[in-house]
Backbone as JSON, one array per atom type, in Angstrom:
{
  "sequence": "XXXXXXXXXXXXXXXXXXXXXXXXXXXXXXXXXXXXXXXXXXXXXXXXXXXXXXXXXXXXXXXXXXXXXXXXXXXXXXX",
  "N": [[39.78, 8.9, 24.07], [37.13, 7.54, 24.91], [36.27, 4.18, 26.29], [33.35, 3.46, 25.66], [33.16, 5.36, 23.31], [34.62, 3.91, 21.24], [34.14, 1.05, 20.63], [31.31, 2.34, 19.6], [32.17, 3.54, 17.36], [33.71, 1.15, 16.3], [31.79, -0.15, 15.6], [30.22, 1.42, 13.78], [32.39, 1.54, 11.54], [31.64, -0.85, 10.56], [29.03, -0.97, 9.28], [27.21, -1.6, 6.17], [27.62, 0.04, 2.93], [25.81, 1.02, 0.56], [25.37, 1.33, -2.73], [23.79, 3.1, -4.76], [21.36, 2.14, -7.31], [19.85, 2.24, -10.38], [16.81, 2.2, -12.48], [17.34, 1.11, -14.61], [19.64, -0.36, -15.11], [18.72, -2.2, -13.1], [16.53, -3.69, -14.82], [18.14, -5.24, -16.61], [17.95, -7.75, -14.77], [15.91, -8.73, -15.23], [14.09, -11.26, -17.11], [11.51, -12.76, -18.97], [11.13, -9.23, -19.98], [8.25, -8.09, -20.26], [6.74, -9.33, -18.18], [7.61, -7.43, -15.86], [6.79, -5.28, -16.47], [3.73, -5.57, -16.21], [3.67, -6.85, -14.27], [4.17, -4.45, -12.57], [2.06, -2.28, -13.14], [0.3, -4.22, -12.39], [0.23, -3.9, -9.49], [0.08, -1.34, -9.31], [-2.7, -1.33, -9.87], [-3.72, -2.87, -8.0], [-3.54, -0.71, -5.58], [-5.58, 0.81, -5.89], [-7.35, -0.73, -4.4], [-7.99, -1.23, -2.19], [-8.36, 1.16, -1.08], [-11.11, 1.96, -2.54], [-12.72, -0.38, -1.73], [-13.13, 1.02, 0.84], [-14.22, 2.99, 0.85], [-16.72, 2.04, -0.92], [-17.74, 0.42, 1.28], [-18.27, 2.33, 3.54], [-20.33, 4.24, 2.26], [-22.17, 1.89, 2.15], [-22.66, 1.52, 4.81], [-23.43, 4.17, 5.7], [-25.88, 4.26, 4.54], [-27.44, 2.5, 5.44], [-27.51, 3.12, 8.24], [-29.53, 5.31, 8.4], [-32.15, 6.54, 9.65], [-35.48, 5.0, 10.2], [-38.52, 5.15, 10.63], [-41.26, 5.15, 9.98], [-43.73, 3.24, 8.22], [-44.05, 3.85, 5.81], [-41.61, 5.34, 4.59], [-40.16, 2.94, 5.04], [-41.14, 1.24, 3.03], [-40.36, 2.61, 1.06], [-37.51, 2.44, 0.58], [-37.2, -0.25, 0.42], [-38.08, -0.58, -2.51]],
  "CA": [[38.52, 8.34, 23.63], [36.55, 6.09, 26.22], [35.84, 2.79, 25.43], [32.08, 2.77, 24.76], [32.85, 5.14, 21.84], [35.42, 3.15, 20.52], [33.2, 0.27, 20.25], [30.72, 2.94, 18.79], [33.16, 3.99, 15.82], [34.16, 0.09, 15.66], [30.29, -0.38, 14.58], [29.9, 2.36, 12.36], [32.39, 0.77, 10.4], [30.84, -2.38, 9.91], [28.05, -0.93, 7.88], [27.89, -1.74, 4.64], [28.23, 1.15, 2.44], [25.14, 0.67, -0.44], [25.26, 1.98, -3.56], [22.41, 3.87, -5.56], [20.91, 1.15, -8.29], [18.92, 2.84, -11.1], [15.73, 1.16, -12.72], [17.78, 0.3, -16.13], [20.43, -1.61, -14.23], [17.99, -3.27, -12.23], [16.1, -4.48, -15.15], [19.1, -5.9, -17.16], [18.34, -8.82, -14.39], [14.73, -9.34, -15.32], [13.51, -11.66, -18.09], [11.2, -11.77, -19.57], [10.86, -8.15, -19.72], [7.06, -7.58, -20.5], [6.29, -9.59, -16.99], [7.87, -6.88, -14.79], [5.79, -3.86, -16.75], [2.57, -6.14, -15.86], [3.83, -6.55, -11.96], [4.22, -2.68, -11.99], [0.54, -2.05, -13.6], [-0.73, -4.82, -11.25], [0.66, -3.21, -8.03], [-0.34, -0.24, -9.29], [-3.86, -1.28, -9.83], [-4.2, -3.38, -6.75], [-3.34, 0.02, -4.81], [-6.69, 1.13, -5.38], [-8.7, -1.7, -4.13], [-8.75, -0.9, -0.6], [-9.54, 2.58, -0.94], [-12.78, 1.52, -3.19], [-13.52, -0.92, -0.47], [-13.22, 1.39, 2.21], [-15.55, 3.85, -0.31], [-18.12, 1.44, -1.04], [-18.67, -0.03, 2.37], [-18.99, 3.49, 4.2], [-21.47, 4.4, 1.59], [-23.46, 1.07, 3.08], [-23.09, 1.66, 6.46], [-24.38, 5.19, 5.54], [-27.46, 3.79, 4.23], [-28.15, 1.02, 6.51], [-27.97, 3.88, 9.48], [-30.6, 5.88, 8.37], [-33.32, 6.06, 10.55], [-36.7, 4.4, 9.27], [-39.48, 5.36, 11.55], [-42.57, 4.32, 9.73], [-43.92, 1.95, 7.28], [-43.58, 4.55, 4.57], [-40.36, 5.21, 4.64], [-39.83, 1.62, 5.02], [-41.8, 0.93, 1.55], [-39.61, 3.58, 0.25], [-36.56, 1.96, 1.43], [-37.33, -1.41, 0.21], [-38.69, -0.39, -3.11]],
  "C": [[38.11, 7.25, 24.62], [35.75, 4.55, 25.25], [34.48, 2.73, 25.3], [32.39, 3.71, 23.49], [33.88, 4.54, 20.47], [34.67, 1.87, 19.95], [32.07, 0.51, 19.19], [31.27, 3.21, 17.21], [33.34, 2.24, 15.11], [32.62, -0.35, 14.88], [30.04, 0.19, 13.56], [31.21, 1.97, 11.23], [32.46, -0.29, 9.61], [29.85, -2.16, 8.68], [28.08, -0.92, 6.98], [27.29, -0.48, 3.85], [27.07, 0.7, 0.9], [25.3, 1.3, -1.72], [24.04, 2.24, -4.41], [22.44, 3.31, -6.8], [19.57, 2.06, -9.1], [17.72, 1.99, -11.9], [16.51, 0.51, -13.89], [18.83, -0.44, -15.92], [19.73, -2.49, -13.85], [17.07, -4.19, -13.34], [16.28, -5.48, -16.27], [18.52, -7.41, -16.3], [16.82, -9.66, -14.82], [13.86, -9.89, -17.06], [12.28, -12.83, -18.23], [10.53, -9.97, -19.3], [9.4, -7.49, -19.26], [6.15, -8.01, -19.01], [6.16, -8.25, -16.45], [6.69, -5.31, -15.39], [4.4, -4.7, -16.33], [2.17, -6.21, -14.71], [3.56, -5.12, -11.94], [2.72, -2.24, -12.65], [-0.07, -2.73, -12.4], [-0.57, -4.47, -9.77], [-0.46, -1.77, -8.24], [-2.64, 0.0, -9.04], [-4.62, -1.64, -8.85], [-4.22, -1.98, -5.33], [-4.56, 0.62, -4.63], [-7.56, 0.6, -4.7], [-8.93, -1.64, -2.94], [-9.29, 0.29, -0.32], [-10.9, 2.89, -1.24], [-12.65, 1.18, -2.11], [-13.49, 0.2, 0.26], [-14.81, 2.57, 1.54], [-16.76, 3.37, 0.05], [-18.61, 0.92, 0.77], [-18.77, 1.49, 3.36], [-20.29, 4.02, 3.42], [-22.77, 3.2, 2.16], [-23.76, 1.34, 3.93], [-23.4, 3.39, 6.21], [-26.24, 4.98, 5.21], [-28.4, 2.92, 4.91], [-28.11, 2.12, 8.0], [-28.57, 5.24, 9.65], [-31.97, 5.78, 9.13], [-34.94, 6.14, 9.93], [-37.56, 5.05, 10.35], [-41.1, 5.3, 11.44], [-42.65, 3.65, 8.32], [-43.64, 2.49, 5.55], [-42.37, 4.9, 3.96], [-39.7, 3.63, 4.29], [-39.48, 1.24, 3.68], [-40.59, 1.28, 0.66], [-38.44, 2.81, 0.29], [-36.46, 0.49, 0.23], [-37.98, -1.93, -1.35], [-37.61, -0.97, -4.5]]
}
């Protein structure tokens, strides 16, 4: 075995070795309880808010780069 992968093997077993944590373990640590269902709603709800934005302001800049070309239109426009 040549010494860089000896070095290699000596790293690989440094890593620490994780174990697989399920949600009803994990929320033995959290009190009060009714918070963490409120975080997970409010994540959840905040996930939409950039996709609206991105929604609503292409819908503006759709409308604002319409091309006007006389006063009627304009009227119309501005009505």
């Amino acid at each position: 075995m040549s010494e860089l992968s000896e070095v290699e093997a000596a790293k690989s077993n440094l890593r620490p070795h994780y174990r697989d944590i399920k949600l009803k373990e994990m929320m033995q640590y959290y009190t009060p309880k009714w918070m963490a269902v409120v975080g997970i709603f409010a994540s959840i709800a905040s996930a939409f808010q950039l996709p609206m934005f991105g929604y609503i302001l292409s819908q503006y800049v759709f409308v604002l780069a319409l091309p006007i070309t006389n006063d009627a239109e304009r009227s119309e426009f501005n009505h």
